[in-house]
C-alpha atoms as an extended CHARMM CRD file, in Angstrom:
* protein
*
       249  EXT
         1         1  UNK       CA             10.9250000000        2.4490000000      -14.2910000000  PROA      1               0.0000000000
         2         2  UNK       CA              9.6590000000        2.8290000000      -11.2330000000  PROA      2               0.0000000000
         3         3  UNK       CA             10.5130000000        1.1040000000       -7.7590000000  PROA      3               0.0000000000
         4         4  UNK       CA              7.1240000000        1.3440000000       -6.8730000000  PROA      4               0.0000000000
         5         5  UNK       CA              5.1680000000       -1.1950000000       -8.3800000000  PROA      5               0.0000000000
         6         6  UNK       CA              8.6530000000       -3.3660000000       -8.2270000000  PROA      6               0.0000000000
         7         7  UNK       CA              7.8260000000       -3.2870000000       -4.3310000000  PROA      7               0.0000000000
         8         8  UNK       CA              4.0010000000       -3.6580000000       -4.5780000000  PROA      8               0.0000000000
         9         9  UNK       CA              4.4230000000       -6.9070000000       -6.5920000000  PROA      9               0.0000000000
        10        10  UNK       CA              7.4750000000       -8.4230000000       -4.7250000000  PROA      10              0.0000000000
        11        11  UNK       CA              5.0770000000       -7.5500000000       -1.2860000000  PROA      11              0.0000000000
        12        12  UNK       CA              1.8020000000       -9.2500000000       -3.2690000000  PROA      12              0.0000000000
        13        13  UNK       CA              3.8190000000      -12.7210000000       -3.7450000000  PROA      13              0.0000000000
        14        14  UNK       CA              5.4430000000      -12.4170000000       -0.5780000000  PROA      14              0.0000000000
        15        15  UNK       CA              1.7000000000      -11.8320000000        1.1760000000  PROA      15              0.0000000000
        16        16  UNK       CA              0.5400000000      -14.7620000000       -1.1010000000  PROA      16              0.0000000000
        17        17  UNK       CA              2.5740000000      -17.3280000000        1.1960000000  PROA      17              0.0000000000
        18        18  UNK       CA              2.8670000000      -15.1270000000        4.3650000000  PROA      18              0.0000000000
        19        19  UNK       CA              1.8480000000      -17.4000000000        7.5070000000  PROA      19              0.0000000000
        20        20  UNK       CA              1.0960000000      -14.6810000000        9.7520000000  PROA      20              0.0000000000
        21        21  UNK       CA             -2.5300000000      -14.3790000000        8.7990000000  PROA      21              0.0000000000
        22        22  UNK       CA             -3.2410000000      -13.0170000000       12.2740000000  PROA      22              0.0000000000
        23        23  UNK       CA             -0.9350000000       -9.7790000000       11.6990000000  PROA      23              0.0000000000
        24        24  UNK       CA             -2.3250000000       -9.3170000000        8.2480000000  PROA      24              0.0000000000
        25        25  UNK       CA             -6.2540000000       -9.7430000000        9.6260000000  PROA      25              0.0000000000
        26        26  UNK       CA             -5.1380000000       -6.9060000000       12.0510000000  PROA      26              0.0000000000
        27        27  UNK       CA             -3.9670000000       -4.6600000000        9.7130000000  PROA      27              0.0000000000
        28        28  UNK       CA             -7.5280000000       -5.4960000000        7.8090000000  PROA      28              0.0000000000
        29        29  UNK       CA             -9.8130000000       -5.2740000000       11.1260000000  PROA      29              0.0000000000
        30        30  UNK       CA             -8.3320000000       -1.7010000000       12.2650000000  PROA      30              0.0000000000
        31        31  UNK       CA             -8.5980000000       -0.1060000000        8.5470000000  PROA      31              0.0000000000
        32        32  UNK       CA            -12.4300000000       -1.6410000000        8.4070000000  PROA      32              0.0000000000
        33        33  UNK       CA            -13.0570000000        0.0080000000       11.9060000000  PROA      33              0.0000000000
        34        34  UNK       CA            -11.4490000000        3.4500000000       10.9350000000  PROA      34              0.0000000000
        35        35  UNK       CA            -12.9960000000        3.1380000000        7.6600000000  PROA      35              0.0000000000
        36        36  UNK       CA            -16.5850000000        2.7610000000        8.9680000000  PROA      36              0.0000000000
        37        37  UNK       CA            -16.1950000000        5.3810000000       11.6380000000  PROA      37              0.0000000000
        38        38  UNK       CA            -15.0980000000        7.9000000000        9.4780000000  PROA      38              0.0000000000
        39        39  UNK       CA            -17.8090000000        7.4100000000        6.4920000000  PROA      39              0.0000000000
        40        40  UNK       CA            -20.3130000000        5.2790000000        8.1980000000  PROA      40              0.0000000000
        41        41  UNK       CA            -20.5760000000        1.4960000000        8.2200000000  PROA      41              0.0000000000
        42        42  UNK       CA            -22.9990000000        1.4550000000        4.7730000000  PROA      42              0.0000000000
        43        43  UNK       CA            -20.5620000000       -0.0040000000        2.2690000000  PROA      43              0.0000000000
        44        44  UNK       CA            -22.1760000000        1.5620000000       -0.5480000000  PROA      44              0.0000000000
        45        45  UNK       CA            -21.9700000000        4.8730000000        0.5660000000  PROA      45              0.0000000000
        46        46  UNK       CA            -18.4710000000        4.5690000000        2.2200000000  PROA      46              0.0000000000
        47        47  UNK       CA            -16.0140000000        3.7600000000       -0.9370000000  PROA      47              0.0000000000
        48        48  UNK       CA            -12.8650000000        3.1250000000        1.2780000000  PROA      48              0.0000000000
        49        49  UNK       CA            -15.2030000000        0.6930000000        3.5010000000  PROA      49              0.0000000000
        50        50  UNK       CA            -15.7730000000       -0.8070000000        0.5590000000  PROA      50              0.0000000000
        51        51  UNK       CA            -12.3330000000       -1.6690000000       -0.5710000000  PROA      51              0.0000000000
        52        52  UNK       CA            -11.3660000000       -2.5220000000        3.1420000000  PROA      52              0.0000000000
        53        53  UNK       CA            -13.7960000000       -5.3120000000        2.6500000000  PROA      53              0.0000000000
        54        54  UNK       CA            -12.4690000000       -5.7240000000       -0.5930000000  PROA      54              0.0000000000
        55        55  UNK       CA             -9.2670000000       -6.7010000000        0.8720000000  PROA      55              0.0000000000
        56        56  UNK       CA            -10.1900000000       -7.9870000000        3.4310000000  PROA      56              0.0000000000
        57        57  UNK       CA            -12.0760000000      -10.5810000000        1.4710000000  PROA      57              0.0000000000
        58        58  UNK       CA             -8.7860000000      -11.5480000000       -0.5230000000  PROA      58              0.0000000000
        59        59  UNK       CA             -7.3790000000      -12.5920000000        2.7280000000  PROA      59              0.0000000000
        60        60  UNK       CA            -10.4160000000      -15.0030000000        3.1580000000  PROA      60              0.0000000000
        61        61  UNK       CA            -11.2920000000      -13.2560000000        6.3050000000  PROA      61              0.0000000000
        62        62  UNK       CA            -14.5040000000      -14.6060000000        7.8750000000  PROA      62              0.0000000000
        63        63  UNK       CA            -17.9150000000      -12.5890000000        7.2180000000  PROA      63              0.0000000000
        64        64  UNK       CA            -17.7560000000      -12.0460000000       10.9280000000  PROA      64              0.0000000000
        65        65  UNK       CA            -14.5290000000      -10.9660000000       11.6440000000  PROA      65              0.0000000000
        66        66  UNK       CA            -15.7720000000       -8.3520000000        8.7110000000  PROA      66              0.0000000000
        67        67  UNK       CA            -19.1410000000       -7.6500000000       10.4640000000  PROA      67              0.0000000000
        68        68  UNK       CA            -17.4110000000       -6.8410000000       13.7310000000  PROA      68              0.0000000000
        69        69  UNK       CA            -14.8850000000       -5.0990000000       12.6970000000  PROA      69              0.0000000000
        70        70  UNK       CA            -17.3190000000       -2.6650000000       11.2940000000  PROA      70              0.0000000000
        71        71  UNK       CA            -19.5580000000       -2.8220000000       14.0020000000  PROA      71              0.0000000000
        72        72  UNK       CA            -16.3360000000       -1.6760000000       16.7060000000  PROA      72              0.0000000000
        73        73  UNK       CA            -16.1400000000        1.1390000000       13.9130000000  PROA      73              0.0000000000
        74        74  UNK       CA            -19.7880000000        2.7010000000       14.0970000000  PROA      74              0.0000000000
        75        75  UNK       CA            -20.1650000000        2.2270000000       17.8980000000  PROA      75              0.0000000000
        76        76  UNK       CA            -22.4800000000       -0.3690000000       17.9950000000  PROA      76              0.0000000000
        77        77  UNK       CA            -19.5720000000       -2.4510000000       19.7660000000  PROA      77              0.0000000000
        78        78  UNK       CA            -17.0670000000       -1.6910000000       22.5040000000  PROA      78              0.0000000000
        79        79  UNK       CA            -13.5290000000       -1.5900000000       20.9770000000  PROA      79              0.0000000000
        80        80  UNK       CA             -9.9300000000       -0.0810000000       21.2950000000  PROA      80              0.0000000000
        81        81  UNK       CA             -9.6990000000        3.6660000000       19.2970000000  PROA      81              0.0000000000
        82        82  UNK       CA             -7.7650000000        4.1980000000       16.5180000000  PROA      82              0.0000000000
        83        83  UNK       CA             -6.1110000000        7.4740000000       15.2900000000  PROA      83              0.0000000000
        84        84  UNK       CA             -4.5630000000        7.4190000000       12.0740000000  PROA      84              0.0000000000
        85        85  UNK       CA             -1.7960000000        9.8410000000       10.7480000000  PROA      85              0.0000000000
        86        86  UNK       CA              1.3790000000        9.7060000000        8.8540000000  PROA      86              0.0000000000
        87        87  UNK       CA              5.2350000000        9.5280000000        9.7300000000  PROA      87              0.0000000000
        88        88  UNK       CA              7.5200000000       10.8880000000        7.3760000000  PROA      88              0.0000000000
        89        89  UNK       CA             11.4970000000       10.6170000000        6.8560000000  PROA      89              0.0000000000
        90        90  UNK       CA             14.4860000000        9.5080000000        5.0820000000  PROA      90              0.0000000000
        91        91  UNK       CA             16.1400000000        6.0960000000        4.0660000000  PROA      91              0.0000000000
        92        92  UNK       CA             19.7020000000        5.2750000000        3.0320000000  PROA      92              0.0000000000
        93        93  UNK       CA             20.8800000000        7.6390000000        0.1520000000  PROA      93              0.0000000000
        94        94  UNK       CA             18.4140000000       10.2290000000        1.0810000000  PROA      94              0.0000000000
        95        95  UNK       CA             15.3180000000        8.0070000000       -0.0980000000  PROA      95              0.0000000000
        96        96  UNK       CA             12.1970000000       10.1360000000        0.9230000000  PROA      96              0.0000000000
        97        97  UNK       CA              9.4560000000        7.3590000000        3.3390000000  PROA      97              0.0000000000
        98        98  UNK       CA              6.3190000000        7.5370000000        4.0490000000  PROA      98              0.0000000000
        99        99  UNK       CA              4.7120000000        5.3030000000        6.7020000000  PROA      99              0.0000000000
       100       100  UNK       CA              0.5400000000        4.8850000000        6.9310000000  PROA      100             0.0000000000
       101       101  UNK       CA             -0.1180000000        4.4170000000       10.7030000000  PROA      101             0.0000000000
       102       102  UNK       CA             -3.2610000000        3.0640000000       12.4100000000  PROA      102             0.0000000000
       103       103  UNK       CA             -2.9070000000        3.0940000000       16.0400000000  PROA      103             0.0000000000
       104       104  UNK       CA             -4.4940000000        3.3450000000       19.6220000000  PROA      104             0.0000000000
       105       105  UNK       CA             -1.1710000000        4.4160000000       21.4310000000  PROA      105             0.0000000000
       106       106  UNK       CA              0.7770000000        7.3820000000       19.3590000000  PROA      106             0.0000000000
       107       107  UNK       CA              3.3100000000        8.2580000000       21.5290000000  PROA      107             0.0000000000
       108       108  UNK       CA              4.5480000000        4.1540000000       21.7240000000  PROA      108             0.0000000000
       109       109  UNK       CA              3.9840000000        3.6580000000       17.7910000000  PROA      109             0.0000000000
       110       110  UNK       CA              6.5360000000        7.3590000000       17.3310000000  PROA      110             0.0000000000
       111       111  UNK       CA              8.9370000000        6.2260000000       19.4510000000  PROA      111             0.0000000000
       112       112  UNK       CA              8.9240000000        2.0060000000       17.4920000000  PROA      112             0.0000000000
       113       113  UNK       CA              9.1950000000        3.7160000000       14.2270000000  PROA      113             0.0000000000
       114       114  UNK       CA             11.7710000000        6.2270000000       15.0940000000  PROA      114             0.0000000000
       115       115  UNK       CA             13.5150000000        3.1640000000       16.2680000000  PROA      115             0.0000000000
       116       116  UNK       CA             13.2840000000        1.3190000000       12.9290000000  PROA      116             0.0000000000
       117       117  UNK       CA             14.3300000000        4.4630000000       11.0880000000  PROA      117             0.0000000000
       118       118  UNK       CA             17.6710000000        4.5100000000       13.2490000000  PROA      118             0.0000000000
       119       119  UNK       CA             18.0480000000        1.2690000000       13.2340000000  PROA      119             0.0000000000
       120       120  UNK       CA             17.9630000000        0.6580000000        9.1670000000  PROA      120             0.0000000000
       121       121  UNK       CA             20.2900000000        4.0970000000        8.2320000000  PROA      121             0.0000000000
       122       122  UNK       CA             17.2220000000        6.2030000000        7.9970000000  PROA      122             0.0000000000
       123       123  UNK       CA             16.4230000000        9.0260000000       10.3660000000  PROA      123             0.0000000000
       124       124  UNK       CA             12.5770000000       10.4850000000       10.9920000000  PROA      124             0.0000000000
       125       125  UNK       CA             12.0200000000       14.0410000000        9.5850000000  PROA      125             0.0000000000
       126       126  UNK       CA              9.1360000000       16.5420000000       10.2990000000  PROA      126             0.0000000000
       127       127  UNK       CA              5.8570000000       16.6130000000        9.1410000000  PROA      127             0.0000000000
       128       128  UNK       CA              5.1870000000       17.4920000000        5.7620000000  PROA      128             0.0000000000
       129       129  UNK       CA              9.7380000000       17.0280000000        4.9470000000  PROA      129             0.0000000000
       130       130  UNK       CA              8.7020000000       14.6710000000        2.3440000000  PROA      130             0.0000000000
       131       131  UNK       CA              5.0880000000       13.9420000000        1.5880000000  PROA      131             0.0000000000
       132       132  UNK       CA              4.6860000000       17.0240000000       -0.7820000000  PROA      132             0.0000000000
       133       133  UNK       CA              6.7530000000       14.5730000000       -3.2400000000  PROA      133             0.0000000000
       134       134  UNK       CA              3.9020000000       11.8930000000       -3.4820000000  PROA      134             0.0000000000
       135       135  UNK       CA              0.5550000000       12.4130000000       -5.3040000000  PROA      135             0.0000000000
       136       136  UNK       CA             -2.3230000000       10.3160000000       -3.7510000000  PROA      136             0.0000000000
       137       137  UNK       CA             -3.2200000000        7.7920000000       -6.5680000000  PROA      137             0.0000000000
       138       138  UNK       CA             -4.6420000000        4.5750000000       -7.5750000000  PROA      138             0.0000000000
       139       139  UNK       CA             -2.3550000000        1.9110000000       -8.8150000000  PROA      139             0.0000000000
       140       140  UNK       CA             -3.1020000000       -1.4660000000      -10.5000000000  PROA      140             0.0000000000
       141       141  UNK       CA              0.2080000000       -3.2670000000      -11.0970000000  PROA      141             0.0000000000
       142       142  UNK       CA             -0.3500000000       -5.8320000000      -14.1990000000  PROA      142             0.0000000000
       143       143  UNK       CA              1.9850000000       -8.5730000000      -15.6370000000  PROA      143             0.0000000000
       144       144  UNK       CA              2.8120000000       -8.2820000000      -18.9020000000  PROA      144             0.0000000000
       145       145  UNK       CA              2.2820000000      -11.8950000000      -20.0240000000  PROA      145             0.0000000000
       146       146  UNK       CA             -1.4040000000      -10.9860000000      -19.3340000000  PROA      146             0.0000000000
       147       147  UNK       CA             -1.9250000000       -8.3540000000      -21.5550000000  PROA      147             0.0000000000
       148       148  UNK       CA             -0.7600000000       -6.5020000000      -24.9470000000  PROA      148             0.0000000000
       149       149  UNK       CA             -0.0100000000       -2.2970000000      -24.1950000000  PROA      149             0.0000000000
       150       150  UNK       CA             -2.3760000000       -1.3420000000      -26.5300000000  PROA      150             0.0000000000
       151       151  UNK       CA             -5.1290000000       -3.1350000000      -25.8700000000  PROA      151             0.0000000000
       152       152  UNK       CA             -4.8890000000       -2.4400000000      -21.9110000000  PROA      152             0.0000000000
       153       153  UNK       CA             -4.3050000000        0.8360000000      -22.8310000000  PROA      153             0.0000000000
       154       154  UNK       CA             -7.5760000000        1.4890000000      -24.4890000000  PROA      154             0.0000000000
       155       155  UNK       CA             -9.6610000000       -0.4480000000      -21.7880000000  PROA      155             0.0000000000
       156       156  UNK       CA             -7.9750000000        1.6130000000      -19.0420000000  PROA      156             0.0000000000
       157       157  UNK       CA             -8.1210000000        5.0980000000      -20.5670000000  PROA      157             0.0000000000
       158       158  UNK       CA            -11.3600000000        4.0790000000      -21.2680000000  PROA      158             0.0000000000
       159       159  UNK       CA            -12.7550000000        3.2400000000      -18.1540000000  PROA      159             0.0000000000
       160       160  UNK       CA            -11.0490000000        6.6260000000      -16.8440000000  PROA      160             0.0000000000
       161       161  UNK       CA             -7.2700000000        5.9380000000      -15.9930000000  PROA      161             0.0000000000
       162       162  UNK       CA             -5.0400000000        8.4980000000      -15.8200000000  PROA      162             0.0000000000
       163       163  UNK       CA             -1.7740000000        6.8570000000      -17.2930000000  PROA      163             0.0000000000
       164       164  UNK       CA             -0.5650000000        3.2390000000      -18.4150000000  PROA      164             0.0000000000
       165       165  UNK       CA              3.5060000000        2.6870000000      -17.4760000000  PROA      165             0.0000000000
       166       166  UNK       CA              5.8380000000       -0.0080000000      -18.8840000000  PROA      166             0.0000000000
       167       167  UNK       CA              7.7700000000       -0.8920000000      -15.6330000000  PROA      167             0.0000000000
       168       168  UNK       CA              9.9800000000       -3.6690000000      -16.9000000000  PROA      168             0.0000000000
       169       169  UNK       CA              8.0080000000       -7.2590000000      -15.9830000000  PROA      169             0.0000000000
       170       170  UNK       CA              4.8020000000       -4.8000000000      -15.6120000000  PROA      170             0.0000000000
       171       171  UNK       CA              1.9270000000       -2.5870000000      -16.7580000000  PROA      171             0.0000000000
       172       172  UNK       CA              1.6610000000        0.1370000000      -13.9640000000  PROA      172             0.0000000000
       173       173  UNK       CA             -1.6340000000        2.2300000000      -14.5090000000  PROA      173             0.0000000000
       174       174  UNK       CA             -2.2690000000        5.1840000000      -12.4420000000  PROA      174             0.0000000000
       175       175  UNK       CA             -5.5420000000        6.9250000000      -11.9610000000  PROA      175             0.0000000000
       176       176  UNK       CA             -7.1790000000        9.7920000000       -9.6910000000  PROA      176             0.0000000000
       177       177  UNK       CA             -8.8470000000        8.1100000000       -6.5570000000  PROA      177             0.0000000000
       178       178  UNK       CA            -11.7350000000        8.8120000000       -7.3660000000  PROA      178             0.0000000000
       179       179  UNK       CA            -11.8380000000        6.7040000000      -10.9870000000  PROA      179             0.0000000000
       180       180  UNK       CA             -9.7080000000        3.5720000000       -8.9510000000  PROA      180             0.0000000000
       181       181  UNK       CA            -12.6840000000        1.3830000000       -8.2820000000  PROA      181             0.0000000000
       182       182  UNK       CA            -14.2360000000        1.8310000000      -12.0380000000  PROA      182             0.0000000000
       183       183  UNK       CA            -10.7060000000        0.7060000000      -13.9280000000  PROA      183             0.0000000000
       184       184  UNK       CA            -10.0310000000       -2.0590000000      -11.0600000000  PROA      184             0.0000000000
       185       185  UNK       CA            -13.2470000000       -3.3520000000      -12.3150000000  PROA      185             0.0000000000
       186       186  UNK       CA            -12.7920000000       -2.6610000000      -15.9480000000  PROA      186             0.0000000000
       187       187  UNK       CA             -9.5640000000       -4.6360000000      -15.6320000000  PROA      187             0.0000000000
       188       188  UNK       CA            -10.6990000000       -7.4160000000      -13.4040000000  PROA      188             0.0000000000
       189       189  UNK       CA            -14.2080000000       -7.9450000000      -16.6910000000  PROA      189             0.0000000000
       190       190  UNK       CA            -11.7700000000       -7.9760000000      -19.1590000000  PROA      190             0.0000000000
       191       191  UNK       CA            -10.5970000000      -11.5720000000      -17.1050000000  PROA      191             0.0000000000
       192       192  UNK       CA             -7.0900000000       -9.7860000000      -16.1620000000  PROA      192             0.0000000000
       193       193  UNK       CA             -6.0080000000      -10.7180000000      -12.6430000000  PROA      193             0.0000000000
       194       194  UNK       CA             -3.9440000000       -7.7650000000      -11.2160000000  PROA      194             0.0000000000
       195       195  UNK       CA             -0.4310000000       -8.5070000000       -9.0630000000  PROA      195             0.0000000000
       196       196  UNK       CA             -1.5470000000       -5.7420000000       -7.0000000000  PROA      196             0.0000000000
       197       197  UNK       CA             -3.8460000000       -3.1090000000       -6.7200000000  PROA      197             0.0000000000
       198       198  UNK       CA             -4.4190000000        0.0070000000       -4.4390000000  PROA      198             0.0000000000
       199       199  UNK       CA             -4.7440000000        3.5370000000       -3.5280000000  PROA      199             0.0000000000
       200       200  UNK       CA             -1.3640000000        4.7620000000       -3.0370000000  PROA      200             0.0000000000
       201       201  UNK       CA              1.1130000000        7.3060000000       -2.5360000000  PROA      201             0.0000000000
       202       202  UNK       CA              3.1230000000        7.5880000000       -5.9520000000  PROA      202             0.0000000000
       203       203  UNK       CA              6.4180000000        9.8100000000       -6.0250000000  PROA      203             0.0000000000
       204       204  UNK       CA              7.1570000000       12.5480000000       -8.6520000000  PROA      204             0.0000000000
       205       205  UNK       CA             10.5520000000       10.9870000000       -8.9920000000  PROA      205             0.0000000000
       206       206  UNK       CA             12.8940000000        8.2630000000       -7.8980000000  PROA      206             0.0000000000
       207       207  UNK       CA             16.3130000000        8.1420000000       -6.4670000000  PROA      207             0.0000000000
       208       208  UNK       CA             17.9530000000        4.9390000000       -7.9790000000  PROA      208             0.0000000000
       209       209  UNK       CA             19.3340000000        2.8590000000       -5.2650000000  PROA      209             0.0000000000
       210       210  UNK       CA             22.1980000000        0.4090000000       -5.8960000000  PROA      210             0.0000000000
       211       211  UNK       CA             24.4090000000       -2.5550000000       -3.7830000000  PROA      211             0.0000000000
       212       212  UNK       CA             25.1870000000       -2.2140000000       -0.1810000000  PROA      212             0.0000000000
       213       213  UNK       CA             22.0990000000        0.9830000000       -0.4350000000  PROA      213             0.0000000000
       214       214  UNK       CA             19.7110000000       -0.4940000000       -2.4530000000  PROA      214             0.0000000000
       215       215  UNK       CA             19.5060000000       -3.7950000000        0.2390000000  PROA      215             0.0000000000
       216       216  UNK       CA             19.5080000000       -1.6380000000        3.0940000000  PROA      216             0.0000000000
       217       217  UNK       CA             16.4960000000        0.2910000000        1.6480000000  PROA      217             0.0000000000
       218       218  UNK       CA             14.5780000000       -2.6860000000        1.5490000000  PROA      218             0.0000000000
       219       219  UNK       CA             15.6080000000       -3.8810000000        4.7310000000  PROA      219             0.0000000000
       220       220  UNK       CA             14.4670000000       -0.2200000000        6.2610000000  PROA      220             0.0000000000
       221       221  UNK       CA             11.0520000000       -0.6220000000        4.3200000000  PROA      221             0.0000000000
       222       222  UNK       CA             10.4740000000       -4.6440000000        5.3820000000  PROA      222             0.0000000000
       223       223  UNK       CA             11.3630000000       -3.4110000000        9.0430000000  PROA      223             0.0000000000
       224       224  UNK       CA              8.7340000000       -0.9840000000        8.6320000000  PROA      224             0.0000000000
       225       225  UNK       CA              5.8770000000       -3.4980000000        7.2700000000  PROA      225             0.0000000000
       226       226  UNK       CA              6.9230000000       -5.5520000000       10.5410000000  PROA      226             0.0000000000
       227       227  UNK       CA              5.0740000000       -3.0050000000       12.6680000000  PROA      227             0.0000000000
       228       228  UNK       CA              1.8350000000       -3.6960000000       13.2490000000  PROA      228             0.0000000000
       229       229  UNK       CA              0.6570000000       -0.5780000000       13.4390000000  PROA      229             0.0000000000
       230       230  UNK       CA              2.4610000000        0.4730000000       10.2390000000  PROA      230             0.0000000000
       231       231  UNK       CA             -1.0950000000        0.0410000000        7.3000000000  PROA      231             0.0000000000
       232       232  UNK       CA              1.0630000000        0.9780000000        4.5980000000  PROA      232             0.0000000000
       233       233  UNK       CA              4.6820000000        1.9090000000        3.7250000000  PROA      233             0.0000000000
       234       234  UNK       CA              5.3280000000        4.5350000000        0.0670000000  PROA      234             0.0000000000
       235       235  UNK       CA              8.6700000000        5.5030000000       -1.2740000000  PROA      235             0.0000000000
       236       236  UNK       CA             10.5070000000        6.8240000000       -4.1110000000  PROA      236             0.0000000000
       237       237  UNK       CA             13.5560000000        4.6190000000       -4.2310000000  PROA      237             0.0000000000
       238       238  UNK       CA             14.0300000000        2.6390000000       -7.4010000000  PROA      238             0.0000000000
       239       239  UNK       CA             16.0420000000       -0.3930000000       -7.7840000000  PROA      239             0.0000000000
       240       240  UNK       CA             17.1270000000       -3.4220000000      -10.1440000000  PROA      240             0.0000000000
       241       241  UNK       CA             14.3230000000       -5.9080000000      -10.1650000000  PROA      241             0.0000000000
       242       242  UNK       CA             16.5020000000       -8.7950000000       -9.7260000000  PROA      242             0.0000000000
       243       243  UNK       CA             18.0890000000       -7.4460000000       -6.8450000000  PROA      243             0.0000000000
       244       244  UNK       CA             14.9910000000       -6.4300000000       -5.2590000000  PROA      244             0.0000000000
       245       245  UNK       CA             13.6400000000      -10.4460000000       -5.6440000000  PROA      245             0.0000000000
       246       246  UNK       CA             16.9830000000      -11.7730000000       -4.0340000000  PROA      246             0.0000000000
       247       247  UNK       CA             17.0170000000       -9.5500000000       -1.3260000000  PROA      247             0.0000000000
       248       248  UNK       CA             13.2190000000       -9.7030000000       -0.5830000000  PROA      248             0.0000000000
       249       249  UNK       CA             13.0830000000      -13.1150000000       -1.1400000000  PROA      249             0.0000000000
């Protein structure tokens, strides 16, 4: 099993009753904006602008907030710049982390996260230390009360997934990028309601964390999701799904 989708559905119902909308709506507004100046503000042309507003929808953000957001993007209005890159290092039990930042100071964002990773027995590493573990994939996280393994498998594989996993309470299926959006909509006709869904960063392997560890991991990676400027966090730690709801919880 993996910790991944573990994480991504224990950070879903956590999000569900999360009253810092305004922290969320940021993460959403600066993705939009770097997603529109990168591939143009046309959602139809631009698939991750698509799936910002996507997501951004989910959160009930307002059309305008949207409209803006690309707007700051394309040029069209003034705004704060945003570079995007990735941090990379090490959590408790040498767990390898990967942190998605969005920011318009670098050196102030380095120096917060470096802090975090000291701060939660991790330590920052150089670029490239870790991410040659992860493959960039989609991942739709699925409870199992909503659907039998063989039928899901056959609509996924189907509509172009890569891989169906049995993850304990979940269905984890994996595909390439570029088939995400075709099975995320294959799933969602077929009236199944995913627990999460994304383009992520999914580890070759796992390094089973357990006790005293295993709650410090998630104590590194919640510190991380804290930052505003951190978009997303990916690891390869794995851990009992119990434990993870009690000490997420």
């Amino acid at each position: 099993m993996s910790g991944h989708s573990k994480w991504a559905t224990i950070k879903h119902k956590k999000g569900a009753l999360d009253a810092k909308r305004g922290k969320i709506f940021t993460r959403l507004i600066k993705e939009i904006s770097i997603a529109a100046k990168n591939g143009g503000g046309d959602p139809d042309a631009n698939p991750r602008l698509r799936g910002a507003i996507a997501a951004a929808k989910a959160e009930n953000m307002p059309a305008d907030n949207i409209k803006r957001a690309i707007q700051r993007g394309t040029g069209e209005l003034p705004g704060a710049t945003y570079e995007e890159f990735t941090l990379e290092g090490y959590g408790p039990g040498g767990v390898a982390l990967l942190a998605e930042i969005n920011t318009d100071n670098r050196n102030r964002t380095v120096s917060e996260i470096r802090h975090v990773f000291s701060k939660n027995g991790g330590n920052m590493a150089e670029a490239g230390a870790v991410s040659w573990m992860f493959h960039k994939k989609g991942d739709i996280v699925i409870p199992k009360s909503l659907a039998k393994e063989d039928d899901l498998m056959a609509l996924v594989l189907d509509a172009g997934a890569e891989d169906l996993r049995d993850d304990g309470e979940n269905w984890e299926i994996l595909t390439e990028p570029s088939a995400y959006e075709t099975v995320l909509e294959a799933v969602k006709k077929a009236g199944i309601a995913p627990a999460s869904a994304s383009i992520a960063m999914i580890p070759q392997n796992y390094i089973k964390l357990e006790g005293a560890a295993a709650a410090q991991m998630i104590r590194l990676m919640e510190a991380m999701e804290e930052q505003d400027d951190v978009q997303n966090v990916h690891s390869n730690f794995d851990i009992d799904q119990k434990l993870l709801e009690e000490v997420a919880g």
